[in-house]
C-alpha positions as CSV (number, residue, x, y, z in Angstrom):
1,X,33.1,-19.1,-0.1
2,X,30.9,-16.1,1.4
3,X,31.5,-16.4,4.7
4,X,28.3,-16.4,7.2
5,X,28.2,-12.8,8.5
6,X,28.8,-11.7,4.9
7,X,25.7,-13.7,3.9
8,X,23.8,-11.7,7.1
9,X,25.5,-8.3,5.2
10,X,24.2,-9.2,1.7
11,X,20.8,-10.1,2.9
12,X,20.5,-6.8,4.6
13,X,21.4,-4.3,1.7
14,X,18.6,-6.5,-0.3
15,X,16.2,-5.5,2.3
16,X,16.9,-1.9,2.7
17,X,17.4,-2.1,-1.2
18,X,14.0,-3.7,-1.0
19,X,12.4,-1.5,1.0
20,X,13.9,1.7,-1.0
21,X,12.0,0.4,-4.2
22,X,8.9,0.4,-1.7
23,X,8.9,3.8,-0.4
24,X,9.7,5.1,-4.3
25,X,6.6,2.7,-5.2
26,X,4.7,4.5,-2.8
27,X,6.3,8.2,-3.6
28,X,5.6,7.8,-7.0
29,X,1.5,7.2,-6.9
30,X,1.3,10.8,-4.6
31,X,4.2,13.1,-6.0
32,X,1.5,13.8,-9.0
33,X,-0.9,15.2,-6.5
34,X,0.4,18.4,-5.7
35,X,0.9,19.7,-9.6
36,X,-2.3,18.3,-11.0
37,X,-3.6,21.7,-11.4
38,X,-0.4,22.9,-13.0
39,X,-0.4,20.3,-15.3
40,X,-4.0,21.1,-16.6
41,X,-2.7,24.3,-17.0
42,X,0.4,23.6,-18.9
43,X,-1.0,20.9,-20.8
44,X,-4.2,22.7,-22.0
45,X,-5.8,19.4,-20.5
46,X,-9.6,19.0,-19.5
47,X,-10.0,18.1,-15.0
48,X,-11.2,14.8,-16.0
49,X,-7.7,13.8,-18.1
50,X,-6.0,15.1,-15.7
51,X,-8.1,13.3,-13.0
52,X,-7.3,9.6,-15.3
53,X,-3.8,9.9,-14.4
54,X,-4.8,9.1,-10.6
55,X,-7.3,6.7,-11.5
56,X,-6.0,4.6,-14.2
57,X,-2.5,4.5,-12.2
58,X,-4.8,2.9,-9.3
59,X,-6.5,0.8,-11.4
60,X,-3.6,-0.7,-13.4
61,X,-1.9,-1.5,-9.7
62,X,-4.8,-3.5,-8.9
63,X,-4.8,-5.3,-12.0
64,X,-0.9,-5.9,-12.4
65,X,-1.2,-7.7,-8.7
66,X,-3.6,-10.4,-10.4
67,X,-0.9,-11.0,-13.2
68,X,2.4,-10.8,-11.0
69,X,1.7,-13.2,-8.0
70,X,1.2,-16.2,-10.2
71,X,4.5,-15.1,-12.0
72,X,6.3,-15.3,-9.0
73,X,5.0,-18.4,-8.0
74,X,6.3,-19.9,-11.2
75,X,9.6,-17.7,-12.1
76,X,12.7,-16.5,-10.1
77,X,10.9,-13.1,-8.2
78,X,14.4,-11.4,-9.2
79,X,13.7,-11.8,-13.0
80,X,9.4,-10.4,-12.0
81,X,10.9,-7.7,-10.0
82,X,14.0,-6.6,-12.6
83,X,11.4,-6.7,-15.3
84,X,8.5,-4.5,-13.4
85,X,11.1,-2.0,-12.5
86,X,12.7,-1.5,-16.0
87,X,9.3,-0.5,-17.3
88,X,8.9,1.7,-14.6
89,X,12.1,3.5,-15.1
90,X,11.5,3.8,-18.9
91,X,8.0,5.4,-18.4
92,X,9.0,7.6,-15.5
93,X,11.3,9.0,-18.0
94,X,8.5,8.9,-20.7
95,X,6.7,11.5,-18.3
96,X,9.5,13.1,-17.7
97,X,9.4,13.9,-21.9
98,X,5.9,14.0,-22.5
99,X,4.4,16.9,-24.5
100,X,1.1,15.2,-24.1
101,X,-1.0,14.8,-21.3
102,X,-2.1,11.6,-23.4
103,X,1.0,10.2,-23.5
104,X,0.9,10.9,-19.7
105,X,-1.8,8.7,-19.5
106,X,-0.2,6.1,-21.3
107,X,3.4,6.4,-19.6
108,X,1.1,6.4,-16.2
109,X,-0.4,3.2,-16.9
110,X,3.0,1.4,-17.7
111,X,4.1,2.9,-14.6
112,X,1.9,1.2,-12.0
113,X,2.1,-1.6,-14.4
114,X,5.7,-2.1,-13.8
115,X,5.7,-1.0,-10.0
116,X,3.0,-3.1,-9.0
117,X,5.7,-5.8,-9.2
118,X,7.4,-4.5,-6.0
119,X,4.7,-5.8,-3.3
120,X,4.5,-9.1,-4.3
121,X,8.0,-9.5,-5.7
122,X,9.8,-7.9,-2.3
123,X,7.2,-10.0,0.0
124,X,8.3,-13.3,-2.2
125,X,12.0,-12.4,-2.1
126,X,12.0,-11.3,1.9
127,X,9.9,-15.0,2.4
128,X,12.6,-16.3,1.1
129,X,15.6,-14.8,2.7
130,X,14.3,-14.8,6.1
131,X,12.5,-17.2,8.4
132,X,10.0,-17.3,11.3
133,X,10.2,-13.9,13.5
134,X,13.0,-12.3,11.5
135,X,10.8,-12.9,8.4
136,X,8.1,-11.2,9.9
137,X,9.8,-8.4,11.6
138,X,11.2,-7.7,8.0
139,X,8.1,-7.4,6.0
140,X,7.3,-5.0,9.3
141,X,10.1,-2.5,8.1
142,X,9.3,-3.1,4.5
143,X,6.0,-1.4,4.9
144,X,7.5,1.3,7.3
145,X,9.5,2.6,4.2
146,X,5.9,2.4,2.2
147,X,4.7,4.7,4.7
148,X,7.7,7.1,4.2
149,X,7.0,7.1,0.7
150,X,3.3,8.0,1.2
151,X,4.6,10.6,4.2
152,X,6.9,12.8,1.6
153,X,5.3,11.7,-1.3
154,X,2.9,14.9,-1.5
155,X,5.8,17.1,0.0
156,X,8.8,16.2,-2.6
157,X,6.4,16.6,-5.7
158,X,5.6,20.3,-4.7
159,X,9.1,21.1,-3.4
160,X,10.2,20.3,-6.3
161,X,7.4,21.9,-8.7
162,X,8.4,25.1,-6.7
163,X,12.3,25.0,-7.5
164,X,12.2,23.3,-10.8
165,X,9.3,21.9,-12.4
166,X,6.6,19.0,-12.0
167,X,8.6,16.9,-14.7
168,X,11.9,16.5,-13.0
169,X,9.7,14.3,-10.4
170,X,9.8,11.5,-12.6
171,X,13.2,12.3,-14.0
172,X,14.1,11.7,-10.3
173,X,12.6,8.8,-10.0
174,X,13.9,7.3,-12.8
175,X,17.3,7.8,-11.3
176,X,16.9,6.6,-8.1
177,X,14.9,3.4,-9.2
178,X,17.9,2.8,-11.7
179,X,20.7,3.2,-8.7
180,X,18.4,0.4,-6.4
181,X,18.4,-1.8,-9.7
182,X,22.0,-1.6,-10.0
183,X,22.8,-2.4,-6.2
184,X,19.9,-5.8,-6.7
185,X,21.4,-7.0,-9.6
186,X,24.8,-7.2,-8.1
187,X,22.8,-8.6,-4.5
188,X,19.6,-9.8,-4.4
189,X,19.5,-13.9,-5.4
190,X,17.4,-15.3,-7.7
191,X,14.6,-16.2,-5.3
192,X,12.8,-19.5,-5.0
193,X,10.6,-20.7,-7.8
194,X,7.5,-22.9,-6.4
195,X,7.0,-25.5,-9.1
196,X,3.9,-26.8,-7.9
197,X,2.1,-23.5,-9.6
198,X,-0.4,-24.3,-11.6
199,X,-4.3,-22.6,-12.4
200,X,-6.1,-25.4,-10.9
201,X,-4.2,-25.2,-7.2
202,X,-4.9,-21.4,-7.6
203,X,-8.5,-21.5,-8.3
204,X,-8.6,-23.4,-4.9
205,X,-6.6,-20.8,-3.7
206,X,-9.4,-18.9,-4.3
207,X,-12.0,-21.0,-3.1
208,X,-10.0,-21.0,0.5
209,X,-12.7,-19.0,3.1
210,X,-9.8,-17.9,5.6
211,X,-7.9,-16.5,2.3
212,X,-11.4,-14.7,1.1
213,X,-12.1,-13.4,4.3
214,X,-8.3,-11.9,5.2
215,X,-8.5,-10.0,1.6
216,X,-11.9,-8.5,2.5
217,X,-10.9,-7.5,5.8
218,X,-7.7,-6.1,4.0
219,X,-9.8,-4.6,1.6
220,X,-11.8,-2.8,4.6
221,X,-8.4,-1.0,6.0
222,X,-7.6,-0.3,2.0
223,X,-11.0,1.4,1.9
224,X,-10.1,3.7,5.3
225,X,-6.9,4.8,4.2
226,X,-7.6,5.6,1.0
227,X,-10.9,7.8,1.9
228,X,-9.4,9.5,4.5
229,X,-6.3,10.6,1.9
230,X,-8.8,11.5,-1.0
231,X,-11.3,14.0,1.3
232,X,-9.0,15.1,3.6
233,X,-8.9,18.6,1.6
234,X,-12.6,18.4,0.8
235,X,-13.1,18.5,4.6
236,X,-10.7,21.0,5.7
237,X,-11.9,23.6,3.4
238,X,-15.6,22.7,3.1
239,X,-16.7,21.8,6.1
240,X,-14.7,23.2,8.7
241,X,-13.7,26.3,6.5
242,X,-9.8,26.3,6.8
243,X,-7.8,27.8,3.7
244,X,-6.2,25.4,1.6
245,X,-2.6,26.1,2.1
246,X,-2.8,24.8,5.8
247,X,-4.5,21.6,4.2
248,X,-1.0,19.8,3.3
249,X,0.2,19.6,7.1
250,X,-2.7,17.2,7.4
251,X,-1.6,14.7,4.6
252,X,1.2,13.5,6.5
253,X,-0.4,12.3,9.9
254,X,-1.6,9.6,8.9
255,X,1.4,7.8,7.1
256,X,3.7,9.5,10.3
257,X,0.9,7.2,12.0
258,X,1.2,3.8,10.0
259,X,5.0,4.2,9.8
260,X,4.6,4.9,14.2
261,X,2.3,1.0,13.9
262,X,4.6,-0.3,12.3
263,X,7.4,0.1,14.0
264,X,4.9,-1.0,17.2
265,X,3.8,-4.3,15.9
266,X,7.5,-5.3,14.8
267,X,8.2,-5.0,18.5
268,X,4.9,-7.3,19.2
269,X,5.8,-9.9,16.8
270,X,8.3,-11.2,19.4
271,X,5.9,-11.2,22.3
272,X,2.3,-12.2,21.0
273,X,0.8,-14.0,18.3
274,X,0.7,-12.3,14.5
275,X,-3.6,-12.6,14.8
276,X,-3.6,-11.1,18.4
277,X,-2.2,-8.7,16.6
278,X,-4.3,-7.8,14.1
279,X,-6.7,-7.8,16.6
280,X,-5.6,-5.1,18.8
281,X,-5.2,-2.9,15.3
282,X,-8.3,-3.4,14.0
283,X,-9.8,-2.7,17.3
284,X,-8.0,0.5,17.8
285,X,-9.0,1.5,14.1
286,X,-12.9,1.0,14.8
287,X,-12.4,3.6,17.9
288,X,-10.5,6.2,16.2
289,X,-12.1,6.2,13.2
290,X,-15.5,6.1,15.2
291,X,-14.2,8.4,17.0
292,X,-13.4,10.9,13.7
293,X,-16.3,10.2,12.4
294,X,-18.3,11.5,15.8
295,X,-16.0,14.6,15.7
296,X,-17.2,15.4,12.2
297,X,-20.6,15.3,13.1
298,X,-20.8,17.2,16.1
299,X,-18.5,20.1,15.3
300,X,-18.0,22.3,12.4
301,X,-15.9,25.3,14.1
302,X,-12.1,25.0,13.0
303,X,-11.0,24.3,16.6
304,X,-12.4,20.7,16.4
305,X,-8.8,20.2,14.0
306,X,-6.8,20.3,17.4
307,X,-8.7,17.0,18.0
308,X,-8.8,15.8,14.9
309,X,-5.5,15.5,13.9
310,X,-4.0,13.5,16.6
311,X,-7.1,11.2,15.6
312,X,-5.7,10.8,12.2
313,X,-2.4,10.1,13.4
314,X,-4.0,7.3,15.9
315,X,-6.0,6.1,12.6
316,X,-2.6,5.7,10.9
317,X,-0.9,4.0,13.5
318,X,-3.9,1.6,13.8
319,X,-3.6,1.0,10.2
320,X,0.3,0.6,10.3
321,X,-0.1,-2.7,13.4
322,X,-2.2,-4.0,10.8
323,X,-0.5,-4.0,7.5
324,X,2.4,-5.6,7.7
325,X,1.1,-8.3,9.8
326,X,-1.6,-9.0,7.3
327,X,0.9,-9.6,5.0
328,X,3.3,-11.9,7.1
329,X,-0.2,-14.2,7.9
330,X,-0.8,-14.8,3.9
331,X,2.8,-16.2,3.4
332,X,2.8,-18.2,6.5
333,X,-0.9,-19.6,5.7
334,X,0.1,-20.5,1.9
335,X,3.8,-20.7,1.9
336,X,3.7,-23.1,-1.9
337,X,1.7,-20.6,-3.4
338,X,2.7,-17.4,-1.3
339,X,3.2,-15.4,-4.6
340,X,-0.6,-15.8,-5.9
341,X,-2.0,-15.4,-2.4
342,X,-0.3,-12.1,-2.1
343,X,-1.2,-11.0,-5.3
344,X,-4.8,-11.6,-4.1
345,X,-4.7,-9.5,-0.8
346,X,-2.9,-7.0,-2.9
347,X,-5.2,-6.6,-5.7
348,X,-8.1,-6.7,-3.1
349,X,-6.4,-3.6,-1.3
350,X,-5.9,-1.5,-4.2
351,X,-9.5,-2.4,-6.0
352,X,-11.0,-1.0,-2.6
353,X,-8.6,1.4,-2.5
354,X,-10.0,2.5,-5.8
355,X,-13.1,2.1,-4.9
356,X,-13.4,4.2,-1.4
357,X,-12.7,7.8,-2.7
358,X,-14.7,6.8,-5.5
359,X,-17.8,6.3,-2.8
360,X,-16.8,9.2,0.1
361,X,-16.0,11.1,-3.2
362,X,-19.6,10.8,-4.3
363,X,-21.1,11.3,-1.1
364,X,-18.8,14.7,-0.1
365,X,-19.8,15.9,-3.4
366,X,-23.9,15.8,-2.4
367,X,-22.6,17.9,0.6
368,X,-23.1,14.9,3.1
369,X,-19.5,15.3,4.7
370,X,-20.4,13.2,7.7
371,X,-22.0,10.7,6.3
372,X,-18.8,10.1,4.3
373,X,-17.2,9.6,7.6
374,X,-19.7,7.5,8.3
375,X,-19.1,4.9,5.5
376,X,-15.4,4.9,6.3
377,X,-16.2,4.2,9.7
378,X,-18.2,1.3,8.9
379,X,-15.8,-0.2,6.7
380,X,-13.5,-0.2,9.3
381,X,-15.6,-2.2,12.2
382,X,-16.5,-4.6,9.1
383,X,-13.0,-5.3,8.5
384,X,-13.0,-6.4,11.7
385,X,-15.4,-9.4,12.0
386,X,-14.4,-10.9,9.0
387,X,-10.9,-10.9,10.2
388,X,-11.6,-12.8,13.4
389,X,-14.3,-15.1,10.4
390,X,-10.9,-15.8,8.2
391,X,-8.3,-17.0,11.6
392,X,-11.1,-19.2,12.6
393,X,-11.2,-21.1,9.4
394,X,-7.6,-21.2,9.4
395,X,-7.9,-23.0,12.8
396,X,-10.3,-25.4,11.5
397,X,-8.2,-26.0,8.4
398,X,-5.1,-26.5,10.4
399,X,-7.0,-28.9,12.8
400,X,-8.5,-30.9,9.7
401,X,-5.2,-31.3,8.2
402,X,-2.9,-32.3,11.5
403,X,-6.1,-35.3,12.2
404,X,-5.4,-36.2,8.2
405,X,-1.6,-36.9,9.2
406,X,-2.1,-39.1,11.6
């Protein structure tokens, strides 16, 4: 009989096995970034091929939440997770092969496809090993290793394009996803299976005003994050006029930043309430990315990047006390159907997460650099509001449902 501090051991190496699969998650939507131009070289591709490997690999992640959360919530998350990561091996390899920058495509799409199990799946599988503040504090370092992933994401794909070649990225990652599966086969438990899944409880799901408004404010910080990674390049070299090779320093503030929150609101979950929170990160992102957005419109000489970047970094570690907590708030708020709701904040993330560098995009490319700035700034103070919208109809449910039981 596994004795109780050998239960504590077990549940640990799932977590940091867990939280492995996150950062490679993570690693492997930016290591392409680096060698896209190679590969349109190599591959005799056209700029907007080679630009459909980003954004069908963005799109598929968003779509895969929609189909995995309801799995969960009726399956063993073990089986949804070993499943998502085995395609996700075998197309990493397909990349790793491919003559084609078609078949890239393809083997692209089955990638985020089978990765897009990971956030729901580990969230699920944490929920259920841990309870209360350990729980919490736990899908706190979960999305610290997401932020390492995005931090040396963009530096391990062009280290190793320089020594080897783009390819042996995803031969990589195929190797190191396949070790993790190894280690949670022999470890990780099957995970609890809610049986009371079924499509009519999730269309109320849906119909829940605290759940809408927590995925839209989600989606705001999505929208932030994801603009600010897409133009930081476009605005180093176009409007403050820096050359491009200095450019890549920049990428890694801001996940340094989230992985810095992070680690700050794990330490807050033991002192204050998980919405208080929120609060104070969502706060702190309206000023610094007010803040950036001032910056970029006042100045234009390259000296103004001494203040900018430690105002990317405070954007990141705004974005980091926010995250995690999100997350921990949508499995305490619907703990029977904890695998759909997730897969709703997730797929709300990554839609707007599509959607932002498709907008700021636009707008850079008219040669309106602020007022890209400007957008992403707004999305950020209306994530806000319709935070402190979605915790007050929690409070009213809670209240309607505690006079109902008595």
């Amino acid at each position: 009989m596994e004795t109780k501090r050998g239960r504590m051991r077990s549940e640990r190496i799932v977590l940091y096995m867990l939280c492995s699969v996150g950062m490679i998650a993570t690693l492997s939507q930016l290591v392409f970034l680096p060698s896209i131009a190679t590969i349109r070289e190599e591959l005799s591709a056209t700029t907007l091929q080679v630009s459909l490997t980003v954004a069908l690999y963005s799109l598929s992640l968003a779509v895969a939440q929609l189909v995995y959360g309801p799995l969960v919530d009726r399956w063993p998350p073990k089986t949804i997770l070993m499943t998502g990561l085995s395609i996700f091996t075998i197309s990493s390899f397909g990349i790793f092969l491919s003559e084609s920058i078609h078949w890239i495509i393809a083997f692209r799409v089955l990638q985020a496809l089978g990765v897009g199990a990971v956030g729901v799946c580990g969230n699920a599988i944490i929920s259920d090993l841990f309870s209360g503040l350990e729980r919490d504090q736990s899908i706190s370092v979960f999305q610290m290793f997401h932020s390492v992933g995005a931090a040396v994401g963009p530096a391990f794909g062009a280290t190793v394009g320089l020594f080897l070649n783009w390819r042996f990225s995803f031969l990589f990652l195929t190797l190191m996803v396949a070790g993790v599966m190894a280690v949670l086969l022999w470890k990780m438990p099957e995970g609890r299976k809610v049986s009371s899944f079924s499509f009519r409880s999730a269309l109320r799901l849906l119909r829940a005003p605290h759940l809408v408004y927590l995925c839209l404010s989600a989606a705001g910080t999505s929208f932030v994050i994801q603009s600010f990674h897409t133009s930081l390049g476009f605005l180093f070299t176009d409007h403050f006029h820096i050359h491009a090779a200095w450019t890549g320093y920049a990428f890694m503030t801001i996940p340094l930043g989230v992985f810095t929150g992070s680690n700050i609101s794990r330490n807050l979950l033991s002192r204050i309430e998980r919405e208080k929170i929120v609060y104070i990160g969502l706060v702190a992102l309206c000023a610094s990315s007010g803040a950036f957005a001032a910056l970029v419109y006042l100045f234009r000489d390259p000296a103004a990047v001494l203040a900018i970047i430690p105002n990317l970094y405070l954007v990141g570690v705004s974005l980091g006390i926010v995250f995690s907590v999100v997350t921990s708030m949508m499995v305490n708020w619907f703990p029977e159907l904890r695998g759909t709701a997730l897969s709703l904040l997730f797929f709300s993330r990554h839609l707007f997460a599509t959607a932002g560098p498709m907008l700021t995009g636009f707008v850079i490319g008219l040669g309106h650099v602020p007022l890209a700035y400007a957008f992403i700034s707004a999305a950020a103070f209306l994530a806000l509001p319709t935070f402190v919208a979605g915790v007050r109809f929690s409070r009213t449910q809670a209240q309607v449902a505690a006079a109902a039981s008595k």
